[in-house]
Each structure stands twice: as C-alpha cells, then as structure tokens.
C-alpha positions as CSV (number, residue, x, y, z in Angstrom):
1,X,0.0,0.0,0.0
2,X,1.1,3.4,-1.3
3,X,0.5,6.5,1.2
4,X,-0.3,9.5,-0.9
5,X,2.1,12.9,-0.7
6,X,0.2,15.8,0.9
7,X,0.0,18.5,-2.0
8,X,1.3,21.7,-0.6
9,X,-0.7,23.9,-2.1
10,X,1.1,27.8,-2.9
11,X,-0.8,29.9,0.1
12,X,-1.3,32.9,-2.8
13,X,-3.2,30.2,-5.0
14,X,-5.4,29.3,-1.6
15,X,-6.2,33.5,-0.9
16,X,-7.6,33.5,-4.6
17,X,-10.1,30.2,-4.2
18,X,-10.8,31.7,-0.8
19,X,-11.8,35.7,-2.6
20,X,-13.5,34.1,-5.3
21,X,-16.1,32.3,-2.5
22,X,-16.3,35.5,-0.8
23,X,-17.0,37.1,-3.9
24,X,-19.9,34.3,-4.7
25,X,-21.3,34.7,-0.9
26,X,-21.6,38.3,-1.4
27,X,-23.1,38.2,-5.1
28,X,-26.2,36.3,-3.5
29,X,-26.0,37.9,-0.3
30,X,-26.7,40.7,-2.3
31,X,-29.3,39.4,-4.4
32,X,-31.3,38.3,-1.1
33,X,-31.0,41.9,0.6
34,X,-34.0,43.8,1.3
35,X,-31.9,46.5,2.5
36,X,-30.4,49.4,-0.5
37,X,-27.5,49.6,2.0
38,X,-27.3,46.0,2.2
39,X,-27.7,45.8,-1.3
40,X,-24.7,48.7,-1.5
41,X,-23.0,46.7,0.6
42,X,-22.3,43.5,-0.7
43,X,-21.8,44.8,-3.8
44,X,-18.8,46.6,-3.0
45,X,-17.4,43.5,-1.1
46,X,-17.7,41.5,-4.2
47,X,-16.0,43.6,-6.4
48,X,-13.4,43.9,-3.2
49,X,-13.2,40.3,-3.0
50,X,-12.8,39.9,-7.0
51,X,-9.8,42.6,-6.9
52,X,-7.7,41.1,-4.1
53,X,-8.6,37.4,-6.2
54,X,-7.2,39.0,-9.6
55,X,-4.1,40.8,-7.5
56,X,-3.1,37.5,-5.5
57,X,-3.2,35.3,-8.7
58,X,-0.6,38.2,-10.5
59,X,1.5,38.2,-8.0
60,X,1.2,34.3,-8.0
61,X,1.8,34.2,-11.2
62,X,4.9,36.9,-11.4
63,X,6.1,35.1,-8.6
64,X,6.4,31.9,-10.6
65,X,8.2,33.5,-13.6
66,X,10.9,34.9,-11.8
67,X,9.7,38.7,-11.7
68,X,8.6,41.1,-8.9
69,X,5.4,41.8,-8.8
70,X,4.2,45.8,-8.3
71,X,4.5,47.4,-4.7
72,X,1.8,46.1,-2.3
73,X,1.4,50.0,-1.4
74,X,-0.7,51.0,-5.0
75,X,-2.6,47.4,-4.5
76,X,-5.4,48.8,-1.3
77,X,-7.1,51.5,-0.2
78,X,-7.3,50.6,3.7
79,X,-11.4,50.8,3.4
80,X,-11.8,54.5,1.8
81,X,-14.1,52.3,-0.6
82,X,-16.4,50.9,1.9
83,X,-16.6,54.3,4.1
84,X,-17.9,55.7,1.3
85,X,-20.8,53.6,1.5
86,X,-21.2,54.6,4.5
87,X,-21.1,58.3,3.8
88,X,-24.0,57.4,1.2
89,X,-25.8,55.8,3.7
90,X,-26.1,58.8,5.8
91,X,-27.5,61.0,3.2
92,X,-30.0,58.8,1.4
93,X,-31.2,55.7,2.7
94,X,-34.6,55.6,5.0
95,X,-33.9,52.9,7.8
96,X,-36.4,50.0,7.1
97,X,-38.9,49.0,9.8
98,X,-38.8,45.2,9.6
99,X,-35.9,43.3,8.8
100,X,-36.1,39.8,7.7
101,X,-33.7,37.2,9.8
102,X,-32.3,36.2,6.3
103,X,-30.4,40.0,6.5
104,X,-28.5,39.1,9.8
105,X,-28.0,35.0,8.7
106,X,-25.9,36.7,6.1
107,X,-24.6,38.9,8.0
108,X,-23.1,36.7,10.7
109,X,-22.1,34.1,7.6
110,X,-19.8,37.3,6.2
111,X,-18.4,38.3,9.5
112,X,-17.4,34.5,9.6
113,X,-16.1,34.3,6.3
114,X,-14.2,37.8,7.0
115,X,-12.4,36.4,9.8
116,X,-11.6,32.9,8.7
117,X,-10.0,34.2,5.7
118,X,-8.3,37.3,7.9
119,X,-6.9,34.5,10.2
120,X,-5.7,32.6,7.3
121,X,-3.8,35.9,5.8
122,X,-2.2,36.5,9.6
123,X,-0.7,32.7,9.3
124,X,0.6,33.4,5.7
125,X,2.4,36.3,6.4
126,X,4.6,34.8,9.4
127,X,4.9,31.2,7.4
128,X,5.5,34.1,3.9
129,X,9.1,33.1,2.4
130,X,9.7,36.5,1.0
131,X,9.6,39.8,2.1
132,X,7.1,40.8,-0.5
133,X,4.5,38.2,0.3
134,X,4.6,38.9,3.8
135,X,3.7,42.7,3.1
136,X,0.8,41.5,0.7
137,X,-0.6,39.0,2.9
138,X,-0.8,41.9,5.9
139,X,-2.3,44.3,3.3
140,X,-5.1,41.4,2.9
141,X,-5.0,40.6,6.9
142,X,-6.1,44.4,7.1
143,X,-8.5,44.7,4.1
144,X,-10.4,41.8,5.7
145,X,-10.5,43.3,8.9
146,X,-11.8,46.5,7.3
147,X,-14.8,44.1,5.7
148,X,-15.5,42.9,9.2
149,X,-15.9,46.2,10.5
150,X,-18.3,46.8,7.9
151,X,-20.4,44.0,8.6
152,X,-20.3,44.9,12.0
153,X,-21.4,48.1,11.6
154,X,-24.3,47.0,8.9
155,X,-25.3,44.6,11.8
156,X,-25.3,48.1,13.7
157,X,-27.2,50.0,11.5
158,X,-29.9,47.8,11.0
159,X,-30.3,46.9,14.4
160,X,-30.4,50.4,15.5
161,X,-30.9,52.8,12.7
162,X,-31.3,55.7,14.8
163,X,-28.1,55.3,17.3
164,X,-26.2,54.3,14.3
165,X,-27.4,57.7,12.4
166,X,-26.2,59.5,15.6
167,X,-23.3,57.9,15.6
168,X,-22.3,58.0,12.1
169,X,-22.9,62.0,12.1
170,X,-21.0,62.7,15.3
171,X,-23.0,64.3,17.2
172,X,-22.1,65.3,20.7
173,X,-25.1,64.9,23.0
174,X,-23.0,66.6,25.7
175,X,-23.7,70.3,24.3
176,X,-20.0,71.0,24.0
C-alpha cells in the first residue's frame, strides 16, 4: 500500500479560491437583501473580494516566472471604498422597519467568512518566504478586517438605525 504525498498547495493560490467564494457569498447575499444599503454593501465586497482574487493570482503568477510583482502599497485603499458607502448611507437611505432574519444570517455568515480568511492571511504572512508576500498578505489581513468592520457596523445600522445615524454624524449629546 502506497501513502499519498500531501500536495502543498502555494498559500497565494489558496487566498484566490478563498476571494473568489467570498465574492460568490456576497453576489447572493446581495441578491437576497432587502436592505439598499445592504444591497450597496455586498456589492462593493464582491467587487473587493474579486480585486484582491485577480491581485493575488498576479502576484502568484509573477512570482512563478521569476519577476517582482508591483509594490503592495498602490494594490489597497485601507477601506476609503467601503466608508464611502457609508457616507452614502447617511444622506439617502430611510432605515427600514422590519428586517427579515435572512439579513442578519448573512450577515453573521460574512463576519465568519471575513475572519476565517483574515486568520488565514495572519498565518501566511509569518509562514511568507519573501519579504514581499509577507507585506501582501498583511495588506489582505487588514482589508479583511476592514470588511469585518463593515459587517459589523451593517449589523449596527440595522439593528439600531437611529443610534447608528447619531453615531455615524458625530454628534455630541454633551452640548459641548
């Protein structure tokens, strides 16, 4: 009898199977929302997920050839994207009365997702054999922190529209 070789599979292959399925969850998450926000949303993760898939499998792929791949400083925005949302969210959208449970199954399923897949980036960048992959797999670590924020504060927002309005604007209640 023959024992099988574990593949070792390249960790930058792995973080674009992993973006792709977070881009798929949030494509139907999105679909399912009742919520414009929620809607908003998951849009923009998807299209986050789907640019950190199509970075990691470059730099994969220059990697493999021999080349350096561009600086990991041009490849994020640290959440500027998603805050926008946000912004948006303050101006135009009218907090719904009833949400429906399916809103806050998805929810907790991202905020899963988001921090499986975060975890997964920490371990890559100490077990990273260069440099340069270590610094990418940070920049992920800390985009998918700045998802889970999100989520969290989408949970917020429809849980408490009204607090999250006040918090969202600032306001002092204090009178100072």
């Amino acid at each position: 009898m023959e024992l099988q070789k574990e593949v070792k599979r390249d960790p930058l292959e792995i973080a674009v199977g992993m973006e792709i399925e977070g881009k798929e969850f949030y494509l139907k998450a999105g679909e399912k929302s009742g919520d414009q926000f929620g809607q908003k949303l998951f849009a923009r993760l998807a299209r986050e997920e789907d640019f950190h898939a199509v970075k990691a499998l470059e730099i994969a792929n220059a990697l493999k050839s021999g080349q350096t791949p561009a600086t990991i400083e041009n490849l994020f925005d640290a959440g500027k994207r998603i805050n926008s949302i946000f912004a948006w969210a303050q101006k135009d959208i009218e907090p719904r009365k009833q949400i429906a449970q399916d809103e806050f199954d998805a929810i907790r399923l991202a905020l899963d997702l988001e921090e499986r897949t975060r975890t997964f980036y920490e371990e890559q960048s100490t077990k990273a054999e260069t440099e340069f992959e270590r610094s990418f797999f940070k920049a992920l670590m800390n985009e998918e922190r700045g998802h889970y924020l999100s989520l969290v504060d989408y949970r917020e927002y429809l849980t408490d529209p009204a607090s999250w309005f006040v918090k969202a604007e600032h306001h002092s209640l204090d009178g100072a």
